[in-house]
C-alpha positions in Angstrom: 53.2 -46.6 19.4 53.1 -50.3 20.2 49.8 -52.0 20.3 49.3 -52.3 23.8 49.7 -48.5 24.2 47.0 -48.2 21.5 44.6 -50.4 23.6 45.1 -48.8 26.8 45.1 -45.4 25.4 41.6 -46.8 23.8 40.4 -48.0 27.0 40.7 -44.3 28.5 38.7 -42.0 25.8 35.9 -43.5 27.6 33.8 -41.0 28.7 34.2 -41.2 32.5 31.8 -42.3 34.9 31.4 -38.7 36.4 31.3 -37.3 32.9 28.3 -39.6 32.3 26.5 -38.7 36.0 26.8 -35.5 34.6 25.2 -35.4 32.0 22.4 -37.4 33.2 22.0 -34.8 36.3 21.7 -32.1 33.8 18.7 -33.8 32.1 16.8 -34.5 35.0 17.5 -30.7 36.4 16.4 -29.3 33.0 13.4 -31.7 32.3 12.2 -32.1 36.1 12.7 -27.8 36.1 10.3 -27.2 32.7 8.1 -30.0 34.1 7.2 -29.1 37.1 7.4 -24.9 36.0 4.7 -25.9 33.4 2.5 -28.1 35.7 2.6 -25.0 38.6 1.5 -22.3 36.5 -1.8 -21.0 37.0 -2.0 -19.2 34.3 -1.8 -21.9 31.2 -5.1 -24.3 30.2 -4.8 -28.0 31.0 -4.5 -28.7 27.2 -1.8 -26.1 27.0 0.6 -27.6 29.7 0.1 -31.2 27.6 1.1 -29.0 24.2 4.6 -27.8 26.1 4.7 -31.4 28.1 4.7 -33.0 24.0 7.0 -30.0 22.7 9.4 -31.4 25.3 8.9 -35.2 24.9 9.4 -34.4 20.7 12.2 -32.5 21.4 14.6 -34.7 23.5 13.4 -37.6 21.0 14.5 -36.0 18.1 17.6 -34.7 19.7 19.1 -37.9 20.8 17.8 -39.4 17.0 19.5 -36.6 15.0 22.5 -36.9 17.0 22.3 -41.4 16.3 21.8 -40.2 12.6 25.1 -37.5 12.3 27.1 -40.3 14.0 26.1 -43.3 11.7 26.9 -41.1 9.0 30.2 -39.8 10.4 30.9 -43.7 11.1 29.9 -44.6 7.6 26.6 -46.5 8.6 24.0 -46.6 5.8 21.4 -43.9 6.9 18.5 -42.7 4.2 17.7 -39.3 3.0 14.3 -39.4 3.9 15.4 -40.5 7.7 17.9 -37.7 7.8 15.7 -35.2 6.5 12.8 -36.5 9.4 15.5 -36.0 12.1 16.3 -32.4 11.7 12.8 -31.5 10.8 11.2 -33.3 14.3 14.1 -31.1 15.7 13.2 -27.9 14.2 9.9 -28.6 14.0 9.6 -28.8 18.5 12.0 -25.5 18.8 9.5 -23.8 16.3 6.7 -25.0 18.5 8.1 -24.1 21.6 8.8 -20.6 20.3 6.0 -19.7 19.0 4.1 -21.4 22.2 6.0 -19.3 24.3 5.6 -16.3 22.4 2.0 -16.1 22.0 1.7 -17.1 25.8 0.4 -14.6 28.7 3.6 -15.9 30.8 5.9 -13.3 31.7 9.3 -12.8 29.9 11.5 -14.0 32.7 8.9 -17.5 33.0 9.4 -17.4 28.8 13.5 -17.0 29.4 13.1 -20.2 32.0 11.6 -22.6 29.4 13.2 -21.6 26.3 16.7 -22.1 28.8 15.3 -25.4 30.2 14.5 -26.8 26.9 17.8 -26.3 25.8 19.9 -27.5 28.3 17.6 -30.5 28.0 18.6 -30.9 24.4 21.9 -30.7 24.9 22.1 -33.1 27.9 20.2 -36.0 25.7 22.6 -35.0 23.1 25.6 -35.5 25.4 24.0 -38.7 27.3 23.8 -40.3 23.8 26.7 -39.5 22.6 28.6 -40.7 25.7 26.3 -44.1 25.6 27.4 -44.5 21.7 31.4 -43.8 22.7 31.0 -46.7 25.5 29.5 -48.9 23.4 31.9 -48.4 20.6 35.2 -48.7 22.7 33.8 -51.8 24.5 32.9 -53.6 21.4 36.7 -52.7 20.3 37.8 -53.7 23.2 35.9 -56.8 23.1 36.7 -57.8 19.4 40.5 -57.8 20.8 40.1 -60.2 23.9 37.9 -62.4 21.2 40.7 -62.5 18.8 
């Protein structure tokens, strides 16, 4: 392969643009979705739609943290134990909450079914959105280190 293949070929492992869009509709559908399902319910307590609107928030932050923290360590970044550990149990810690919220609710099963799926499709587009942000970054650093040299 000569170089300039390399570089080119480089250049389009980019996630694209539409890729990205994606992923960032996806999130807004599935947050905006379990928002404004939890803030229409009649059924739920004030205090309980700020316990799911927090379940959420701790959620997609320790989604897009635990997905930084696999990739440093894939990439051979320094990363401590103790961080680590605190990433998967923030993870597990808001899907644990959201079940068992759900579970001892009065909603109805298909309401339950609707959060449990908007949660998750929440996760995984913060997952994705990161991930894609952490691929851009990394080519166009590359990319940049070889027009600097």
């Amino acid at each position: 392969m000569r170089p300039q293949d390399f570089w080119q070929e480089l250049e389009e492992m980019k996630p694209t643009s539409a890729f990205t869009s994606a992923a960032w509709c996806v999130l807004a559908i599935g947050a905006i979705a379990f928002l404004v399902g939890i803030i229409r319910v009649d059924t739920l307590a004030l205090s309980e739609k700020g316990f799911y609107v927090a379940v959420l928030s701790l959620g997609l932050y320790a989604a897009i943290s635990l997905q930084k923290t696999l990739r440093d360590r894939a990439e051979g970044l320094p990363i401590s134990d103790m961080y680590y550990s605190i990433s998967w149990g923030a993870l597990a810690l808001a899907i644990f909450l959201l079940v068992i919220g759900l579970y001892n609710s009065e909603l109805q099963l298909n309401e339950k079914g609707f959060y449990g799926l908007a949660f998750t499709q929440s996760l995984f587009a913060v997952i994705t959105i990161q991930k894609n942000s952490r691929d851009i970054q990394r080519i166009n650093d590359l990319l940049a280190q070889r027009h600097g040299a």
